[in-house]
N, C-alpha and C positions, 0 to 999 in steps of 0.2 A: 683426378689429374690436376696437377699444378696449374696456376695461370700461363705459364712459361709453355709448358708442355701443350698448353692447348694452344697459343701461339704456333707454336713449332709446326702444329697440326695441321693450321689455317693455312699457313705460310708454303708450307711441300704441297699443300694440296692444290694452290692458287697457280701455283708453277709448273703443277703437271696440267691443270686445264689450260695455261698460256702455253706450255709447249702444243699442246692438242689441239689447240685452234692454229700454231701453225702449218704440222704438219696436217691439219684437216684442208688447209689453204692454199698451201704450195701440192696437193693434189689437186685440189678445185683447179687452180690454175695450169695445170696440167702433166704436174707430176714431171719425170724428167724429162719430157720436152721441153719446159718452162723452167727447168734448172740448169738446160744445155741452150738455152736461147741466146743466138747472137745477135740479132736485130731485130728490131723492130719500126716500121715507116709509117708513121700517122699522116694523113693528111685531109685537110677540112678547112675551118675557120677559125681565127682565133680574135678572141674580143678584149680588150682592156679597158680596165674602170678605174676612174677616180670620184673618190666621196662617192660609192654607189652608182655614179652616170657614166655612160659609156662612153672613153676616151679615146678610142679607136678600133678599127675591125679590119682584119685582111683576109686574106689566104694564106694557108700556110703549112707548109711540109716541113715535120719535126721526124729528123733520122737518127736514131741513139745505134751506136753498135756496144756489146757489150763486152768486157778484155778479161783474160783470166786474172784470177785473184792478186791481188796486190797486196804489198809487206804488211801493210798498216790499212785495212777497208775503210777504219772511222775516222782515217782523215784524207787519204789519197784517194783519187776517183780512179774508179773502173771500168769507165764508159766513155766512149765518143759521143759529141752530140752536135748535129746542123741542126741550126732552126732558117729555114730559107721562106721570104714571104713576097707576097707580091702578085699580081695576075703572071707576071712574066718568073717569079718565084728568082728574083735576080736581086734582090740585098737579105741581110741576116744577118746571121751569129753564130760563130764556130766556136765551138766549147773543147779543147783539149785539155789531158789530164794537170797541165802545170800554166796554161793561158790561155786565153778566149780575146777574141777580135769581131768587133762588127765589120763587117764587107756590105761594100758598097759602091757606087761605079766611080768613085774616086780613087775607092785603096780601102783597105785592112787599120783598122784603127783598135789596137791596144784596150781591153771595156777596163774602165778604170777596177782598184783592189778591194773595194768595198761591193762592188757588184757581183767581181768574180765570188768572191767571197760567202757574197748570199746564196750565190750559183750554188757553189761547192757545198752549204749547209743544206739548199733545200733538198738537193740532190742526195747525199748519201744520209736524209734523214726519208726518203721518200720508201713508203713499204716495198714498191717494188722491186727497189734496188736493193733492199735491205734482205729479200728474200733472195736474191738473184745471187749475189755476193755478198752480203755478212752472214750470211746464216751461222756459217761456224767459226764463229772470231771470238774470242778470248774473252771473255767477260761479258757476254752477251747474256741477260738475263729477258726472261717471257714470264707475266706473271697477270693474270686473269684478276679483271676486277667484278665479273662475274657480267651476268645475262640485264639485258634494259629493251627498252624501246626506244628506236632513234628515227624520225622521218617516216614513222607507222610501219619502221621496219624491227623484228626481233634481230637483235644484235647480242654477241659476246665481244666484251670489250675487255683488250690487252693491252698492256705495258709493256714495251720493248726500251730496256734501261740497260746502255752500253759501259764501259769502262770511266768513259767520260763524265759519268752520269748524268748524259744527254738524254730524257725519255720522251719515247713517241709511243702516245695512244690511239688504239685502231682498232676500229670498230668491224666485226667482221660478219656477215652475214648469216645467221643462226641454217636458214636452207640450204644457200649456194656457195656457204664460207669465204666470199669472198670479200674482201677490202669496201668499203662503201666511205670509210671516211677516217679520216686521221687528223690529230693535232699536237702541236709541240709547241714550244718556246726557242725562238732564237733572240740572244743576248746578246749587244756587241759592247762596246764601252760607254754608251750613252744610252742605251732603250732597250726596253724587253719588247718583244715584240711575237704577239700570240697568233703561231700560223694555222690554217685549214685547208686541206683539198679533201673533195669532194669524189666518190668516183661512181659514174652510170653508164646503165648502158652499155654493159659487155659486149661481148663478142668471138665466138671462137673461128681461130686461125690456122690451120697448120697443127691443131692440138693443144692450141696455148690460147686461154682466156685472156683476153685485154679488154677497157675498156675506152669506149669510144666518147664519151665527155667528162670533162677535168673541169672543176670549179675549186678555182682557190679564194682564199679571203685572210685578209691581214692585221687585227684587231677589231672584228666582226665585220669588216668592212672589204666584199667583193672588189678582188684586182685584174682576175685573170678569168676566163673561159676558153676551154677549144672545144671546138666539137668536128669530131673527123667523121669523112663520111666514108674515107678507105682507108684500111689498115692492111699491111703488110705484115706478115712473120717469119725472118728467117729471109729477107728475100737476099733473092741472087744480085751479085754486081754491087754485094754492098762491101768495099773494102775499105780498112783502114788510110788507104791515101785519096778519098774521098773526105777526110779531113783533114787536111794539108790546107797551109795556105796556097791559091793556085798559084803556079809559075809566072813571076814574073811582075807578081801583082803590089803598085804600089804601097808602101808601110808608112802611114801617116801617125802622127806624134799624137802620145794619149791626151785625153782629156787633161783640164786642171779642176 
């Protein structure tokens, strides 16, 4: 066989085991309850770091609803999302599909374009969303870098390379097939910038595997933790005008 032809070989073979670890995944995760999933309500603590030290800690209820598919998945979001913090869970951040505002007992403040921005990268580069709604989007490539050890865990580790040629590798659990860790690159006009989350600590809900601590880190350097200690799947009362800004509520001028 040619050089060519045994390429070829490598190449079909690499992409039927990336297809195979997802749909080994998107079962683990619960098969089509977890492909029909509308909501999901996390809630616990959430920690932020700079340079490695802990630059704050709250409480915090993170509500995502998720929307039927959209024209374009790899650039328009398909998901609602409150992050509301606090003992009294009374300031945050509203993430809607075209803007996002902090609230706060002043008013609704505009999150400046480079935030939303990262929002909307991390977001629809995050596996879960990625299984939720891209799965079948137009250019979607799954391509196996084959079997490692990752955190003394066995792992199959995948390539997920869109239209864009935006790639996120994700590391998936060799027993429980599920997601343990992922990493990509986001570039803006000045910095590359090498992302991680982390994922432990499952849990099943309603039929759908989620897990319960998130560790991000941002050029090896730890930014973000939650760790919930209740999860919700599916829950009731969760509608789209629970992401509204409320009635009536001051709109204060964005950042500079």
């Amino acid at each position: 066989m040619s050089a060519f032809g045994f390429v070829s070989v490598r190449a079909d073979s690499a992409q039927e085991r990336g297809k195979r670890a997802i749909e080994d995944c998107v079962d683990a995760m619960g098969g089509s309850k977890f492909l029909s999933l509308d909501n999901v309500v996390e809630s616990g603590r959430a920690y932020s770091f700079y340079r490695e030290r802990l630059n704050g800690l709250t409480i915090a209820r993170i509500t995502r609803r998720f929307l039927n598919k959209v024209e374009d998945p790899s650039k328009d979001l398909a998901v609602l999302e409150r992050d509301d913090f606090g003992k009294k869970l009374d300031y945050g951040v509203l993430f809607q599909p075209d803007d996002a505002y902090e609230i706060t007992f002043r008013g609704a403040r505009p999150l400046t374009s480079d935030r939303f921005e990262r929002y909307k990268r991390t977001t629809i580069s995050d596996i879960f969303y990625i299984l939720r709604e891209r799965l079948h989007e137009p250019g979607l490539i799954f391509e196996s870098r084959g079997s490692d050890v990752w955190d003394n865990n066995p792992v199959e580790i995948v390539d997920i390379t869109d239209s864009q040629n935006q790639v996120i590798t994700v590391y998936f659990h060799k027993t429980t097939k599920l997601p343990v860790r992922e990493t990509w690159v986001r570039r803006d006009a000045k910095d590359r910038n090498d992302e991680e989350t982390i994922y432990m600590k499952y849990r099943e809900v309603n039929g759908v595997q989620w897990p319960m601590t998130l560790q991000r880190s941002r050029n090896g350097e730890k930014i973000y933790e939650m760790f919930a200690d209740e999860l919700q799947v599916n829950a009731p009362k969760i509608s789209t005008q629970m992401f509204d800004l409320p009635s009536g509520i001051k709109k204060l001028k964005p950042d500079q």
